[in-house]
C-alpha positions as CSV (number, residue, x, y, z in Angstrom):
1,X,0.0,0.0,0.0
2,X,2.9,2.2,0.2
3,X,4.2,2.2,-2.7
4,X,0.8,2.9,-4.1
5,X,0.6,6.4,-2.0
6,X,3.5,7.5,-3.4
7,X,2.6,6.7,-7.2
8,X,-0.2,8.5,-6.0
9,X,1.9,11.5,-5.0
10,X,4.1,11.7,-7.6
11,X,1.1,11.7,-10.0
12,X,-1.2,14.6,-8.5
13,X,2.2,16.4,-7.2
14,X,1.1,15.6,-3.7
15,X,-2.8,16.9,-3.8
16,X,-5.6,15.2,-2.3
17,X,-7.7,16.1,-5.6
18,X,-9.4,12.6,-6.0
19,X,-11.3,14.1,-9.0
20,X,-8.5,14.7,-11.5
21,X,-8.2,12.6,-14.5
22,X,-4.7,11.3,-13.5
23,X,-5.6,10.1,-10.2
24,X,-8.9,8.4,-11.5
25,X,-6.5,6.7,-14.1
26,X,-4.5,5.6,-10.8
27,X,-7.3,4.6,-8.8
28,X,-8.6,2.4,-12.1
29,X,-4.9,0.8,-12.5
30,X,-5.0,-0.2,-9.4
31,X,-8.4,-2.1,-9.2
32,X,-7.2,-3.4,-12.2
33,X,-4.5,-4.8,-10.9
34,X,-6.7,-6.3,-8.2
35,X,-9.4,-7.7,-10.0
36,X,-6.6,-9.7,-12.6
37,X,-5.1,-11.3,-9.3
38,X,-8.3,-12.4,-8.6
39,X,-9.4,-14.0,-12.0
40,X,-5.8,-15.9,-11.6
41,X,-7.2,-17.6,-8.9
42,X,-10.7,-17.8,-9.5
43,X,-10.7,-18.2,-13.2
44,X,-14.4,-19.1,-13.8
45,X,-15.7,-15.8,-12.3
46,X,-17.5,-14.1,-15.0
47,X,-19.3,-11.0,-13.0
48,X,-15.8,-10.0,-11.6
49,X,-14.3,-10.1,-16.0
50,X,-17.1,-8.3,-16.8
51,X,-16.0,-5.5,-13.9
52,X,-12.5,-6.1,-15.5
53,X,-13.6,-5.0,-19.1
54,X,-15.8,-2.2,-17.7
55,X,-13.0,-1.0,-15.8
56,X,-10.6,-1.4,-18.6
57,X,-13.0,0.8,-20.8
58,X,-13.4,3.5,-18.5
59,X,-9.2,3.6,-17.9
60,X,-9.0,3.7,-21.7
61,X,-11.5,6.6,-22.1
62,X,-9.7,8.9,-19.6
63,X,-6.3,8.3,-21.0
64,X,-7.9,9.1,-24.4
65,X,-9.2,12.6,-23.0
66,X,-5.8,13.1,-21.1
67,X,-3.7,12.3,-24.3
68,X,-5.3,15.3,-26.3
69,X,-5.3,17.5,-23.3
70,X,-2.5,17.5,-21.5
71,X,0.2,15.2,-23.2
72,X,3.0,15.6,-20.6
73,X,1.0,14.1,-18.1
74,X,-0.1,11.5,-20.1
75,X,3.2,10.7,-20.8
76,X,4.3,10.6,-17.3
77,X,1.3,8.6,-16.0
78,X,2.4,5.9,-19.1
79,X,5.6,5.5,-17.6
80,X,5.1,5.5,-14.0
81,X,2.1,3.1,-13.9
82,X,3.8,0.5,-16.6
83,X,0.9,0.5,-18.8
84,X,1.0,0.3,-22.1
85,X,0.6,3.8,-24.1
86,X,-3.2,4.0,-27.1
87,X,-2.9,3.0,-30.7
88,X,-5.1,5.7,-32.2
89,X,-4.6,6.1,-35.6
């Protein structure tokens, strides 16, 4: 958990702004994260895939809006999280 507060930190410079899109992209990677542990387990659990792909989505759409407005902090977000960066055309 404390390595995740201080993703969180370096992310949102520190702020407890819960709201902005790169902490909502954080919060998202990190029930991701969860929920795929689970399904490695538990592989036959089709409610918690379908939260996985709805997650997924959502994550996706933010990082969409963030790449066109701010691409800095999209770039930064990319690299400290270890996801992989869209394919938009």
């Amino acid at each position: 958990m404390y390595r995740c507060n201080s993703i969180n930190a370096q992310l949102v410079n520190g702020n407890k702004d819960t709201g902005s899109t790169a902490s909502q992209i954080y919060y998202l990677t990190h029930q991701i994260l969860k929920l795929t542990s689970h399904l490695k387990s538990h592989s036959e659990d089709y409610s918690s895939r379908r939260g996985l792909r709805k997650l997924l989505g959502k994550r996706k759409r933010l990082l969409i809006y963030l790449s066109d407005s701010n691409a800095a902090l999209y770039g930064k977000i990319i690299q400290t999280l270890g996801i992989r960066s869209l394919k938009r055309p």
